[in-house]
C-alpha positions in Angstrom: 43.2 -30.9 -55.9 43.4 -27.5 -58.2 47.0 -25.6 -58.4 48.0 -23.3 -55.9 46.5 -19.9 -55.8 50.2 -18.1 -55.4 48.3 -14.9 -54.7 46.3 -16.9 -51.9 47.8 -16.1 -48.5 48.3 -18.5 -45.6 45.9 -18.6 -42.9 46.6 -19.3 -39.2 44.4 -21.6 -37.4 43.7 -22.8 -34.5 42.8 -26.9 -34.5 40.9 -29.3 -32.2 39.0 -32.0 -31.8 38.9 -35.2 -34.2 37.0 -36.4 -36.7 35.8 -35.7 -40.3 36.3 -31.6 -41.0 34.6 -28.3 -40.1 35.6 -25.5 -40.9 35.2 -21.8 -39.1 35.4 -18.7 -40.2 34.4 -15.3 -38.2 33.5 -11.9 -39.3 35.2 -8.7 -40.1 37.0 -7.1 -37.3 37.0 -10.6 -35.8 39.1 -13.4 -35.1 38.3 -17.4 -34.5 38.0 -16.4 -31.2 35.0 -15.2 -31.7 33.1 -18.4 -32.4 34.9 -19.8 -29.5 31.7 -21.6 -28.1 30.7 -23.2 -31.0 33.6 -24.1 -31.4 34.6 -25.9 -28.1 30.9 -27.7 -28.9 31.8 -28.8 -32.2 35.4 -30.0 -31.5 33.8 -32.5 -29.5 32.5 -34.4 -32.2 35.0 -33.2 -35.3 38.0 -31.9 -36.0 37.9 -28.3 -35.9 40.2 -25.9 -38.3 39.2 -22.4 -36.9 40.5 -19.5 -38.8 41.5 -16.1 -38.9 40.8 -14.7 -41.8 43.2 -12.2 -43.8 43.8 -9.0 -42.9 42.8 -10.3 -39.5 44.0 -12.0 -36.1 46.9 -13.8 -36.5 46.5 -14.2 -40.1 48.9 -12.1 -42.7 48.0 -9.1 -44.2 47.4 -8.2 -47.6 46.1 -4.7 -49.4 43.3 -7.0 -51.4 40.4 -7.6 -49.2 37.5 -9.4 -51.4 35.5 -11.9 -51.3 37.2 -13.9 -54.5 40.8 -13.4 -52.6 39.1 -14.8 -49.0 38.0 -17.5 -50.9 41.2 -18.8 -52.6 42.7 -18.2 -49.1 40.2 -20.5 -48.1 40.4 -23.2 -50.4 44.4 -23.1 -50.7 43.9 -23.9 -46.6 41.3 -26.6 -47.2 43.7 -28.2 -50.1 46.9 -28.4 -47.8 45.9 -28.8 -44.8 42.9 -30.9 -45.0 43.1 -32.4 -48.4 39.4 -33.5 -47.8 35.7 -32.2 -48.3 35.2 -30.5 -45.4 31.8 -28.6 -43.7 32.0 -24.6 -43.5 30.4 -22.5 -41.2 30.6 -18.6 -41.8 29.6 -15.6 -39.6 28.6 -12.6 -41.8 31.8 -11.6 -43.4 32.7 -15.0 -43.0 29.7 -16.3 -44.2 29.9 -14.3 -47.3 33.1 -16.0 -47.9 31.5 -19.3 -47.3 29.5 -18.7 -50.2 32.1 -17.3 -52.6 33.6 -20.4 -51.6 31.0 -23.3 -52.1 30.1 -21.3 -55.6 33.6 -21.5 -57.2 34.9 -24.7 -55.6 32.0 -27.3 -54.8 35.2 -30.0 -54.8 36.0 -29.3 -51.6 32.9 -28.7 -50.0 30.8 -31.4 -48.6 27.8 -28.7 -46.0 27.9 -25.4 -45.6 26.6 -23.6 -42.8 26.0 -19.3 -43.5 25.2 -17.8 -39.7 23.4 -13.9 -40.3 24.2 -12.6 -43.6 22.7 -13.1 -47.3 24.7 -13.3 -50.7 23.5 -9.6 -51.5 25.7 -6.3 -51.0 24.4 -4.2 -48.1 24.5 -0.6 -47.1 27.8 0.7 -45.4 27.0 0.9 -41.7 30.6 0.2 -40.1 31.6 3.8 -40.7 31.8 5.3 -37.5 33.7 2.4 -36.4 36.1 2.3 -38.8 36.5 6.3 -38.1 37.0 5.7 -34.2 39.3 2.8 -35.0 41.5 4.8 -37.0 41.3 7.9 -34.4 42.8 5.6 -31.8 45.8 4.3 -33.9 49.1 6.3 -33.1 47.5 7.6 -29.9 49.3 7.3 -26.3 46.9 6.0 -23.9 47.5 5.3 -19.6 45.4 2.2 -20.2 43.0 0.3 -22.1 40.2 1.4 -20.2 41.0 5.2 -21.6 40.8 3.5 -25.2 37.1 2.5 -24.3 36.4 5.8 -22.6 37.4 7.7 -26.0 36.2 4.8 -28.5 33.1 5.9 -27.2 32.9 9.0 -28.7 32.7 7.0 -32.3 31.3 3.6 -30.7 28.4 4.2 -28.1 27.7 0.2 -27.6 29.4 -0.8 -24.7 29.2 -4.7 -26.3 30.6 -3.6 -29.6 33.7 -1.8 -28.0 34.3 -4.6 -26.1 34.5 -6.8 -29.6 36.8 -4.1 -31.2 39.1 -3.7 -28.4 40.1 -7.8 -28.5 41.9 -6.3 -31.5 43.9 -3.4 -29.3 47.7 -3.4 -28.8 48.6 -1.2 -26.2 52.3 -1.2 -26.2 54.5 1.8 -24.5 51.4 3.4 -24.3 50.7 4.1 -27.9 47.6 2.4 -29.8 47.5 0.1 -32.4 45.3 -2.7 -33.7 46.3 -6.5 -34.6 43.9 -6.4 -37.4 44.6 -4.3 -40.8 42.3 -1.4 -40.7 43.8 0.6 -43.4 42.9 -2.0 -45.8 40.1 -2.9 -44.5 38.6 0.7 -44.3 40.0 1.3 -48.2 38.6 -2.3 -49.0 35.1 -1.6 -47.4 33.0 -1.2 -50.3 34.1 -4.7 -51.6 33.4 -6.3 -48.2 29.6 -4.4 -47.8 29.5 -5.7 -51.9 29.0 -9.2 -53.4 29.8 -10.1 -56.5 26.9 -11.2 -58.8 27.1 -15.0 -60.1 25.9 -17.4 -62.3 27.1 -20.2 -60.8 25.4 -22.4 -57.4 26.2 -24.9 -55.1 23.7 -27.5 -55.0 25.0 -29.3 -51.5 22.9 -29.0 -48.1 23.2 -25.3 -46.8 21.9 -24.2 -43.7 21.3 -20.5 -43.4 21.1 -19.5 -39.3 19.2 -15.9 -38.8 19.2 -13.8 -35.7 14.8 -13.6 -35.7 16.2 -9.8 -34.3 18.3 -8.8 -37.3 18.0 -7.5 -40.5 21.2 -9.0 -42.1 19.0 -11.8 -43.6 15.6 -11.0 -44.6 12.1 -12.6 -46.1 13.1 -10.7 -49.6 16.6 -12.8 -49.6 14.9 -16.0 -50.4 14.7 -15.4 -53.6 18.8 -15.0 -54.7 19.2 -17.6 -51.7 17.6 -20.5 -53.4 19.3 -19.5 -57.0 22.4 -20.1 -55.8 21.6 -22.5 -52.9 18.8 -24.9 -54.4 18.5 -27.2 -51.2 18.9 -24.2 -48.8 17.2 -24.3 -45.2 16.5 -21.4 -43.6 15.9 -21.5 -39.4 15.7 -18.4 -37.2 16.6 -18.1 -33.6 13.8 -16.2 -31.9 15.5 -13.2 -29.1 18.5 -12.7 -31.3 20.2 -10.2 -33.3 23.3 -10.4 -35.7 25.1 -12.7 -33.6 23.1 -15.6 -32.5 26.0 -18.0 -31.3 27.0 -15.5 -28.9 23.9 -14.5 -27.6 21.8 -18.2 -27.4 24.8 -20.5 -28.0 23.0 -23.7 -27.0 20.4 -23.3 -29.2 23.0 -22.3 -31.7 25.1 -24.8 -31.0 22.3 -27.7 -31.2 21.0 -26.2 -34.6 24.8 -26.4 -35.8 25.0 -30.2 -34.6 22.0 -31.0 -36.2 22.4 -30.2 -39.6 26.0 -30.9 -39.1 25.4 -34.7 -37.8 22.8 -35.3 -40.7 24.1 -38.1 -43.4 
């Protein structure tokens, strides 16, 4: 076990099952909520540590937000709590963190599972969002249906909305959200960024891909096997960036698979 990270924060989590470790983590503007089906499937089998990342959920918040600080939040969890290699899954933010993970501390790794998202930066596309979000805050609403109606303006998908507003706190009317969007909108460029590396992680990694989406594509292979030299990659035809929730048993068998192999 390293030192603890004293600028690493403490992570809430939700825990079931029993058994040897997996670990969840969701993506940004999410909670471990979000994984909620693979993560009733998993817990059947192993014990599941389900977290909310910082600057999210129920987690605390900080005004760093990248992807070397959600790491060492990471690990310092893994190294107190469950003392043991454990198996990480990780949905696009999450997933990126994954891999930040398995790259600087192997020790504590044993599988790793990256769902949608390739160690690359990408192009900001969460603008709009993270304007309509901040348009809300401060606001007096009647209800949370006239949050949708006016979230719409910014947020067109109905689905989408219905993902952001898990974060809403309407109290006395006024608007708020449980998640930290200040630093995450002043932080954006370090989440839509990765860090280059040197380094790899040569245990089994599974990389999931929504066949619909564009997160994770054919000219990825190439940075995906440096740093991942026994990577699989399997797509999950009808999807787009969020395969669990849209085929979750197919997901979830695909997840048991490679999680059940010695």
């Amino acid at each position: 076990m390293k030192n603890q990270d004293v600028s690493a924060l403490k992570l809430h989590a939700h825990v079931s099952g029993k058994g040897k470790p997996v670990v969840f983590l969701h993506g940004l503007f999410g909670s471990w909520q979000n994984l909620g089906t693979a993560i009733r499937s998993v817990a059947e089998h192993y014990q599941v540590h389900a977290l909310d990342l910082r600057n999210h959920g129920k987690s605390p918040h900080s005004a760093k937000h990248d992807y070397p600080s959600l790491a060492g939040d990471v690990a310092q969890y893994i190294d107190s709590e469950i003392a043991q290699e454990s198996i990480v899954v990780g949905h696009s933010m999450g997933g990126k963190t994954a891999m930040m993970l398995a790259l600087t501390r192997p020790d504590i790794l044993h599988k790793l599972i990256i769902v949608d998202i390739a160690p690359r930066s990408y192009k900001p596309n969460h603008d709009e969002i993270l304007r309509g979000m901040a348009a809300m805050q401060g606001k007096t609403f009647n209800s949370r249906g006239d949050v949708d109606n006016a979230l719409a303006n910014w947020v067109p998908e109905v689905a989408i909305r219905s993902f952001l507003l898990k974060n809403l706190i309407l109290k006395d009317g006024i608007a708020s959200w449980r998640l930290n969007l200040n630093t995450l909108a002043e932080q954006y460029p370090h989440i839509a960024d990765w860090p280059q590396s040197q380094l790899s992680f040569d245990g089994p990694v599974l990389f999931l891909k929504g066949a619909e989406s564009d997160y994770l594509v054919d000219d990825d292979r190439e940075v995906v096997q440096r740093l991942f030299p026994k990577a699989q990659l399997k797509s999950i035809a009808a999807t787009g960036h969020w395969p669990h929730a849209e085929k979750p048993a197919v997901f979830n068998k695909l997840l048991l698979d490679f999680i059940n192999k010695a």
